[in-house]
C-alpha positions as a Python dict, from the first residue, in 0.01 Angstrom:
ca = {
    (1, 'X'): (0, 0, 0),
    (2, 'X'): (101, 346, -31),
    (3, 'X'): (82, 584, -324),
    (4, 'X'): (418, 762, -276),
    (5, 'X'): (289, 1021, -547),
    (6, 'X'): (-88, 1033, -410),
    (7, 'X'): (130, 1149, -77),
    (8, 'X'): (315, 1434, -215),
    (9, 'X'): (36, 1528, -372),
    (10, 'X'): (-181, 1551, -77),
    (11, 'X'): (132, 1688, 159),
    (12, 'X'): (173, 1953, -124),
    (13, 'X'): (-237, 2074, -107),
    (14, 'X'): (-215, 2046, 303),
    (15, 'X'): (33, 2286, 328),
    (16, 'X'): (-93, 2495, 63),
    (17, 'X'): (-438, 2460, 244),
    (18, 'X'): (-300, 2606, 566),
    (19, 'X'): (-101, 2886, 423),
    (20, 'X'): (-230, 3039, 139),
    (21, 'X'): (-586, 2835, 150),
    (22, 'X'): (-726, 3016, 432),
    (23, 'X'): (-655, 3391, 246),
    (24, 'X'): (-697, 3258, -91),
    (25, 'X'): (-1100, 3107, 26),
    (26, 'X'): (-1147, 3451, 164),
    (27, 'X'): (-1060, 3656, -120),
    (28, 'X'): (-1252, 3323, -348),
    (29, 'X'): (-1625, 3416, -188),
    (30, 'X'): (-1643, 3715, -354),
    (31, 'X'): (-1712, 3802, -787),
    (32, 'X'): (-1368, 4016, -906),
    (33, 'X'): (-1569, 4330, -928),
    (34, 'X'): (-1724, 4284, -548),
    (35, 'X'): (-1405, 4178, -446),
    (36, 'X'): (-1209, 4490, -594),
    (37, 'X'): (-1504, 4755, -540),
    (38, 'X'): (-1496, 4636, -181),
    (39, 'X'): (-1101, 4684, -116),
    (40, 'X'): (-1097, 5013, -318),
    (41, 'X'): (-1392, 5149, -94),
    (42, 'X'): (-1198, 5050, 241),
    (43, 'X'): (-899, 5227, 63),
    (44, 'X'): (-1104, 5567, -4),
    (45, 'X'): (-1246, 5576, 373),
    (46, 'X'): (-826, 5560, 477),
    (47, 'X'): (-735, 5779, 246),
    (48, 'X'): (-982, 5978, 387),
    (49, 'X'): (-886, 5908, 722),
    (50, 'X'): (-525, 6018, 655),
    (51, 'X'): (-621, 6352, 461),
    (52, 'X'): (-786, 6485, 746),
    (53, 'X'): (-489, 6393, 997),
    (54, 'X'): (-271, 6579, 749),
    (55, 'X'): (-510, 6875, 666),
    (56, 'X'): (-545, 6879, 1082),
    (57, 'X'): (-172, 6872, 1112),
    (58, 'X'): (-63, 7086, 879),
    (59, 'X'): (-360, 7343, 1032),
    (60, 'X'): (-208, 7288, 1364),
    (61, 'X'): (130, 7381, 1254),
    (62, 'X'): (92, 7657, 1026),
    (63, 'X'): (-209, 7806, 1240),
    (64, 'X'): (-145, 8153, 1189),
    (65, 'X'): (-73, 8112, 833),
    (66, 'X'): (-394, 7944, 778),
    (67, 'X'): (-635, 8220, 958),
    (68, 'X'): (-406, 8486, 769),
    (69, 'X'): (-507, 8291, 411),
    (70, 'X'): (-898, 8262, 510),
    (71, 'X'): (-915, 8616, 607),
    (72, 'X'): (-727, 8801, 324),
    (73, 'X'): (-856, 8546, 50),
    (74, 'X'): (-1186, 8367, 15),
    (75, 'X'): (-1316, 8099, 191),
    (76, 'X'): (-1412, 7942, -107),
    (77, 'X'): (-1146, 7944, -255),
    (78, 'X'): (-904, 7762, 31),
    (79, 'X'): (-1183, 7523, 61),
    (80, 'X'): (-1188, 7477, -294),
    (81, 'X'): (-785, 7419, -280),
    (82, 'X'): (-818, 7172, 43),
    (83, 'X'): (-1116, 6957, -192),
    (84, 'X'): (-885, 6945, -528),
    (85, 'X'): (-611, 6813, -279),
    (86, 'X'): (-849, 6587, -128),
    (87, 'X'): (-977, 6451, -471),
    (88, 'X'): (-627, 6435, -606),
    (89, 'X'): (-487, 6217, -312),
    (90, 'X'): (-798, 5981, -330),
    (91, 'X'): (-858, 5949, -710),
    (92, 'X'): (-441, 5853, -720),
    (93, 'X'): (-504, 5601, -389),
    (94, 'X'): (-800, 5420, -518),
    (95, 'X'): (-652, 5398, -853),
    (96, 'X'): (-318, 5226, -721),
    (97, 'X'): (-568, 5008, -442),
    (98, 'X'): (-761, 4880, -725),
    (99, 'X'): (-492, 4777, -1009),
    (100, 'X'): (-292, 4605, -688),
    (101, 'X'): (-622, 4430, -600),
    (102, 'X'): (-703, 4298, -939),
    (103, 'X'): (-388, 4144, -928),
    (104, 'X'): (-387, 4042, -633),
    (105, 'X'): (-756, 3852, -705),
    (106, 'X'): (-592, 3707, -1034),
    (107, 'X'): (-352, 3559, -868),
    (108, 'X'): (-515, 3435, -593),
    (109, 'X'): (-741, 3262, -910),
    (110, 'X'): (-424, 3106, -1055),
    (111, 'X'): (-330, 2939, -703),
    (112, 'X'): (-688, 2807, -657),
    (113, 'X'): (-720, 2669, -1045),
    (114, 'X'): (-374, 2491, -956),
    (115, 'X'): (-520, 2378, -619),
    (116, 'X'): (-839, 2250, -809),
    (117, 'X'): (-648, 2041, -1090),
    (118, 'X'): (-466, 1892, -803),
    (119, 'X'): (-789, 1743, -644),
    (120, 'X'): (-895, 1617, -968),
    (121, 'X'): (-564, 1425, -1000),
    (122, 'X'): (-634, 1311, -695),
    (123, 'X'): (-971, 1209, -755),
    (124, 'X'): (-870, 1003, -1069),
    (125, 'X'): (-545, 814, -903),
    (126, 'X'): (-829, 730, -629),
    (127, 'X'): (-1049, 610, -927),
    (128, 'X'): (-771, 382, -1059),
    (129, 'X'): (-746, 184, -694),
}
């Protein structure tokens, strides 16, 4: 005979399972820190990615205002400006990257440790047959 409840229950994990399982098993392979240190280090190398696009662009605009500022100042110092720029805008995007992807991993924890008690309900209503 069926287990009306012992269906729910394993309805309720199946769908979970094919939504948020498969990212949730992803993110669930790696420690917090690897996890975090990993997503943070893909966010510096876009950051980075972006800063020269804009530094290229904004060269590209303001051309003659840039050769004008490299020849009457010193190099050093507009390279100096374009690197406290570049720190700023990276130091602000990996901060932001890794607070959202420590909470994204704790939550991703939370799901799974609800996931997990469900199985072990499981487990016991199949000890009880």
């Amino acid at each position: 005979m069926l287990n009306e409840e012992r269906v729910i229950l394993m309805t309720r994990m199946a769908a979970f399972e094919q939504h948020e399982g498969k990212k949730n098993n992803a993110i669930n392979s790696y420690f917090r820190s690897d996890y975090v240190g990993y997503e943070v280090l893909k966010s510096i190398i876009s950051a980075t990615i972006v800063y020269l696009i804009l530094v290229a662009a904004y060269v590209m605009y303001h051309f003659s205002d840039v050769l004008q500022d490299i020849y009457n100042t010193d190099v050093m110092g507009t390279a100096r400006k374009y690197l406290v720029y570049y720190i700023a805008l990276v130091g602000v995007y990996s901060l932001i990257s890794g607070v959202y992807y420590s909470i994204r991993y704790r939550k991703m924890r939370g799901s799974m440790r609800a996931y997990y008690a469900c199985l072990k309900k499981l487990g016991r209503m199949y000890e009880k047959e």
